[in-house]
N, C-alpha and C positions, 0 to 999 in steps of 0.2 A: 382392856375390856374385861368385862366378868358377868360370866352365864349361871346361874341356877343348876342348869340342865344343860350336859352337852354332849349332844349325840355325833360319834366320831365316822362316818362312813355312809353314805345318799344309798342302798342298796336295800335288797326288798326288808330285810330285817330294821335297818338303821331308819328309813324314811317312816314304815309301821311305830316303831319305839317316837319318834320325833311326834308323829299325829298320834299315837294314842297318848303318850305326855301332855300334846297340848289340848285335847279333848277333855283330860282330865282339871286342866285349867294352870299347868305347869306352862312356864318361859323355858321356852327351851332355844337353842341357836344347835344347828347343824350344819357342821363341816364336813365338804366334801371337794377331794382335789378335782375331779371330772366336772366344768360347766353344767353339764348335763346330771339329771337324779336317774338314780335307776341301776346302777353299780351293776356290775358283771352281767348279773340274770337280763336283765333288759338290754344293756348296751353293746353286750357283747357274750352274751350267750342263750338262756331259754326262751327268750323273744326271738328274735330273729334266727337262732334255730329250729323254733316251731314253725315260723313261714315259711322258712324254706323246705321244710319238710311236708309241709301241705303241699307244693310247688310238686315236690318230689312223689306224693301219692297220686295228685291230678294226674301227672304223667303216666305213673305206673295203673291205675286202674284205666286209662282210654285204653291202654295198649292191652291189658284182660277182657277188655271187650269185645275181642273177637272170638274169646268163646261164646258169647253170645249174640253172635251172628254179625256184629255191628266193629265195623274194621273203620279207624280214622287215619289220615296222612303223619308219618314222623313228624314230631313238633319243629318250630323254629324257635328258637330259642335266642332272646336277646339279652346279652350279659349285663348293659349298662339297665336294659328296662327292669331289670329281676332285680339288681341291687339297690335304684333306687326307688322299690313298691318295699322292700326290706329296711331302706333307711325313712321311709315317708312312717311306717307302722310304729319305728322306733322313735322321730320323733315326737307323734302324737303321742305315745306314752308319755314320753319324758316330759313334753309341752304341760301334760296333763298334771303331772304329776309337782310341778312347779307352780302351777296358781292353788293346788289342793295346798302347800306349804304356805303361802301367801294371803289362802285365805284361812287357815289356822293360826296365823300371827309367829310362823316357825322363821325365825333370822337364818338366811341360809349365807354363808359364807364361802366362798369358791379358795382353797386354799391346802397347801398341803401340810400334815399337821407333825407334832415331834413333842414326846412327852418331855418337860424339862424336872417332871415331879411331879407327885401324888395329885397334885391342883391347879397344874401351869399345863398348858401348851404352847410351845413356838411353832406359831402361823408363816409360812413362805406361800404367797399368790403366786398361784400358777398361772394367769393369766397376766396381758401386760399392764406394768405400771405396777405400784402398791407396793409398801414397805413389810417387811417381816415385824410382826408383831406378837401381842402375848395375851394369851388368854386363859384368865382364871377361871376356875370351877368349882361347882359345891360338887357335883357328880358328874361322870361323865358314862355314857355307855358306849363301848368298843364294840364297831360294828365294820371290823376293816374286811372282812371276806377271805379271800383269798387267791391265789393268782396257778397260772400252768405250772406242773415241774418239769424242770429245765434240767436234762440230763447231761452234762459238760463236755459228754465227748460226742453227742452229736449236733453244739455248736458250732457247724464248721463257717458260720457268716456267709450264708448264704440265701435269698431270698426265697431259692427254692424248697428250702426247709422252713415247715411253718407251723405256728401252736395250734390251738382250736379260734382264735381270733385272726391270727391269718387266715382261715378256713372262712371263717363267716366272711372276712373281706370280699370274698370271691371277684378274685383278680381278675383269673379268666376259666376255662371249660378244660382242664388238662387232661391230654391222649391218656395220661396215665397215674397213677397214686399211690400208694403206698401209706397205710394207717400205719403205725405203730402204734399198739396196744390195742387191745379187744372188750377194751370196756364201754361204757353206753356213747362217752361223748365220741369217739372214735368211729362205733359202729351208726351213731345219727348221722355222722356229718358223711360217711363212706356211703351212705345210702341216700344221699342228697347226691353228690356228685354221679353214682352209678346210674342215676334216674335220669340226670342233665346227659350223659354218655360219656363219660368217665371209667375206664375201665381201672377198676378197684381193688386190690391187694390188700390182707388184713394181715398183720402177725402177731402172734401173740404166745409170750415166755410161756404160759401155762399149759394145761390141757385142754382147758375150754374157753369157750368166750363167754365174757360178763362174768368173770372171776367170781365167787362169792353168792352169785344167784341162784334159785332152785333151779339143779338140772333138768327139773320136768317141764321148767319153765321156757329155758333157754332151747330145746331143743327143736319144738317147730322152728324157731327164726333161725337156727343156724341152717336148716334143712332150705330154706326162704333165702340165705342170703347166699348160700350156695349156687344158686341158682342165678343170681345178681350180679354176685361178686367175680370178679375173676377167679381170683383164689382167696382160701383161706389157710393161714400157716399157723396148727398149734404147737407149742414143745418148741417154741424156734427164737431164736434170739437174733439180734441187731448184735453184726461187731464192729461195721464201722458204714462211714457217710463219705462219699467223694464225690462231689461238684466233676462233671468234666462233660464238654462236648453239649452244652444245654440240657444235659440232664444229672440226674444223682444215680451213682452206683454203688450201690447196697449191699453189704456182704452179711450172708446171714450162714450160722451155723443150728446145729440140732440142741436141744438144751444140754444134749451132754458133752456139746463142744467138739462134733460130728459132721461132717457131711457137709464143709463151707464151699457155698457159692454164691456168683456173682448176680446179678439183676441191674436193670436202669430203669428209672420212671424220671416223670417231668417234674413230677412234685412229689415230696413229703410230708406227709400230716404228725407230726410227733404227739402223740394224746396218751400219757404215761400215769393220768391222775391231774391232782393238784394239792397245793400248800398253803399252810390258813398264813394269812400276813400277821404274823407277829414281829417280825425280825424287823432294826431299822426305822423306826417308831419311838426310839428309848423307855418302852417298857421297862427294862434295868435301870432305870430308873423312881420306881414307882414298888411298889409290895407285893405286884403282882405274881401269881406263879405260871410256870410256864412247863409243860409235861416235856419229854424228851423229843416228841412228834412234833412241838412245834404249836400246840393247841392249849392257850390260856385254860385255866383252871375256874374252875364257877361252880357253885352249888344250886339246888333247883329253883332261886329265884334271880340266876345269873349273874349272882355277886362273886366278888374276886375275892383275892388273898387282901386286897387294897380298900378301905371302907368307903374309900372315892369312886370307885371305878367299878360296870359292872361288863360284864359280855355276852355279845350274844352271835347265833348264824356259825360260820363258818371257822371263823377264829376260834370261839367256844368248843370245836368238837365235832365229830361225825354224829350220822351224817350230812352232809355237804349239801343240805338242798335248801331251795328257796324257801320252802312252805314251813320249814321248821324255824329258819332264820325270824321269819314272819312272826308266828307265835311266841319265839321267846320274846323279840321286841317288845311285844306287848306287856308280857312278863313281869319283864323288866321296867318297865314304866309305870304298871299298876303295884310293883312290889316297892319302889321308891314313893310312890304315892301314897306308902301305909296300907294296901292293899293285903288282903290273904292270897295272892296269886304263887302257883308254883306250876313250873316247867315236870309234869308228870305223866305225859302220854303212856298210854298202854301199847299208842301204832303209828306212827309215824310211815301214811306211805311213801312207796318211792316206784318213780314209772319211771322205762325206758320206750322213748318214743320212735323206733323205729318200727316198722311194717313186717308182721304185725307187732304190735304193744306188748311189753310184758309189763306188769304193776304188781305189787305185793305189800301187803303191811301185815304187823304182827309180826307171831312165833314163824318161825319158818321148820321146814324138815328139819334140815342138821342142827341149828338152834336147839330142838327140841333130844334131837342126838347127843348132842353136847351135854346136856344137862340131863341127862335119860330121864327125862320127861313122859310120861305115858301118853300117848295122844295118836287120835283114829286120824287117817287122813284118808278124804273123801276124794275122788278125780270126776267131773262131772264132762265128758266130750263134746264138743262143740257140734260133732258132728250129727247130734240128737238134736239140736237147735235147727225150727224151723225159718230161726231170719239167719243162722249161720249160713245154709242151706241157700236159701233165694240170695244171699249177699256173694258166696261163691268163696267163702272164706270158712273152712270146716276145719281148717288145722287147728282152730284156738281149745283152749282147756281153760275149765274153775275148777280153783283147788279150795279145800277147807282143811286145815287142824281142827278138830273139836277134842275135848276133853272127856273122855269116856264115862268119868263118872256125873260130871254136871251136865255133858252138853252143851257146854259154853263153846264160843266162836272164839278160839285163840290165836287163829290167824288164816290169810286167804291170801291167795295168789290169783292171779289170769293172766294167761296168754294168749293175744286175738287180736283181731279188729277193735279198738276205740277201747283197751282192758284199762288204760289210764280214766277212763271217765266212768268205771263201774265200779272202780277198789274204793270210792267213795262211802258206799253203801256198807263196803266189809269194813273200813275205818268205823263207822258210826256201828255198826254191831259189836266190836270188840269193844269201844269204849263205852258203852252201854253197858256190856254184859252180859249182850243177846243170846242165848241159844237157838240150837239149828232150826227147833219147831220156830220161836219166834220169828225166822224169817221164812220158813217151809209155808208157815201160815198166812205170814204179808202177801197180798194179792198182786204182784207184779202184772204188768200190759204185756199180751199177747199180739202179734210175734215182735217181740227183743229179745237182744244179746242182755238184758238183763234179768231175764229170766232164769238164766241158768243158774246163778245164785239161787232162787228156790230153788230149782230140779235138785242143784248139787246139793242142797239141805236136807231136801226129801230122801235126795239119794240114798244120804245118812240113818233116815230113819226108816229107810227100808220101804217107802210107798212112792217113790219115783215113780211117773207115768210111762218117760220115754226110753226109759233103760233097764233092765231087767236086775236090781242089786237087792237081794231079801234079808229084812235088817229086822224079823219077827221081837226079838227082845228090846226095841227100839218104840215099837209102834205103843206101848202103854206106859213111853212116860209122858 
């Protein structure tokens, strides 16, 4: 067989790159080992743990209801009916997402793939029946993704230790949990379970949780999941995993190899990150370069070291998220197509969707630390917000970076209620260009949580209505 066009990986990046190719009126054939289109983010991650985490808010806002006078019965809670309203979501995607390929003329092949060389793949069917075959290319785009990291010494082969896919499985309702690691997928799926009645245990090597995040950011929700969580353990380390008696017993010391003791829970959620699939594929094979992290090499219109091959998503690089995966596909298909496309964001956001939301794109504080950047950074509080206020959710903040001497939008943060559906707006000002007045002056709907974005603009320039911040040398440019 021989393809034009061969996109290696069914995921939100690789499907994107397959239909914008064939829109643009390329033959393209995509390979993907999983039956199913929709790689990690759908099948086994941002899809189905956004339902479940609605699952998980339903719950937790009846039970806030009784500050407002209205008290309902503890839920009942059906394991088999909750997984499969979670696997009905996920095949209608994937359903979907299969005649969108069939009616773009995309050849989808079910098959697991192996570079033999810059031009060949060796096809093995993963399904029954079918011989390993070979498949020639003029180009191919590498969209393999990536998979959990697998820490060696806590596979002890045991069912009760499980990745963020054994998580979404959801077996059963366990008395007890144990995250390991404090970063977003750990702390989603620990707030799904604490909601079901899961009493939830976080720990985490570092000082804080969501390693890397602005601290102003993270701080409401640690304050939120305190509250939730059983415990939460920073500075603390995993030294080992022991199966015994229907449960696992957990030894953890202090970061400085301190103060070890024991614990048991039912289950263990192991969420340490993850790794782009490079390995095992015989890219060594092929001209490709490959960085020491494991993250093929591409320049901004996702070409490799190889004139065959290009990458995109998660293989390519941090960070790891669906919506960048997304656009470089496109990229990547409009850059083989003779295209002037290039992979150049100024923002790339990124949301943690637990309760409440933190979102951020852009420069960030230490970002701009690092690089002694000069830059004003705005705090606009939720609790000046008249739908914060009536929602019963005052903890959130809007953050801005602006640049002191243009008043450009260099970057925005939120913490709150729904902050993943408002960094939207801050995306589209950064790559704009926007300055603060530019949105101080946009007429935002009164009462929204999107309002604070103006306030916090205005705030900036010193005529905020609901906060008292006097920003006089502000107010005449």
């Amino acid at each position: 067989m021989h393809a034009k066009l061969v996109v290696l990986g069914g995921g939100p990046g690789g499907y994107a790159a397959a239909f914008m190719a064939a829109d643009l009126g390329m033959e393209v054939t995509l390979v993907e080992a999983d039956p199913r289109l929709g790689g990690t983010c759908l099948l086994r991650g941002c899809i189905p743990s956004k339902a479940l985490l609605h699952v998980a808010k339903v719950v937790s806002e009846a039970r806030e209801m009784i500050d407002w006078g209205i008290e309902f019965s503890e839920p009942k809670i059906s394991v088999d009916a909750l997984r499969a309203r979670k696997e009905k979501v996920i095949a209608t995607l994937s359903g979907g997402l299969k005649q969108l390929a069939s009616r773009r003329k995309v050849q989808v092949i079910t098959a697991k793939a192996f570079f033999e060389n810059s031009t060949t793949l060796r096809l093995e069917p993963t399904g029954e029946g079918g011989a390993i075959e070979k498949l020639t290319f003029d180009h191919c785009i590498l969209a393999t993704g990536s998979t959990p990291t697998k820490i060696p010494a806590f596979d002890i082969g045991s069912s009760r230790v499980i990745d963020s896919t054994g998580a979404l499985e959801l077996v059963d309702i366990p008395e007890s949990l144990l995250v390991v690691g404090g970063g977003y997928i750990g702390l989603e799926m620990g707030s799904v379970y604490a909601e079901l009645g899961t009493q939830v245990t976080v720990v985490e090597l570092t000082d804080g949780l969501l390693p890397g995040a602005d601290r102003d950011l993270v701080k409401p929700l640690h304050q939120r999941l305190n509250k939730h969580f059983k415990s939460i353990m920073l500075s603390t380390k995993v030294v080992s995993l022991v199966e015994k008696d229907n449960a696992v017993e957990v030894t953890f010391q202090d970061a400085d190899g301190s103060n070890e003791r024991t614990e048991r829970f039912s289950r263990v959620l192991v969420s340490v990150g993850r790794r782009p699939t490079s390995q095992g594929i015989g890219l060594e094979n092929t001209k490709v370069k490959i960085d020491k992290r494991g993250f093929v090499e591409t320049d901004d219109q996702q070409r490799t070291a190889d004139p065959h091959i290009l990458a995109i998503g998660d293989v390519a690089g941090e960070p790891m998220l669906a919506h960048k995966a997304s656009h470089q596909g496109k990229v990547a298909a409009e850059a083989l197509h003779g295209g002037p496309a290039h992979f150049a964001p100024h923002a790339i956001p990124a949301v943690v969707f637990t309760d409440p939301e933190i979102a951020w794109a852009g420069l960030t504080e230490e970002q701009a630390k690092r690089e002694n950047r000069q830059v004003e950074v705005v705090k606009y509080p939720w609790a000046a917000s008249g739908r914060a206020q009536a929602l019963g959710r005052t903890e959130g903040m809007t953050k801005f970076l602006i640049d002191p001497e243009t008043d450009r939008v260099l970057g925005i943060g939120l913490v709150g209620a729904g902050a993943g559906e408002l960094v939207a707006e801050g995306v589209l000002a950064i790559e704009m260009g926007c300055t603060a007045r530019d949105i101080a002056e946009s007429i935002h709907p009164h009462p929204t949580l999107s309002e604070t974005l103006a306030f916090g603009s205005e705030a900036y320039l010193g005529i905020a209505t609901e906060i008292y911040r006097p920003r006089s040398d502000k107010n005449n440019h």
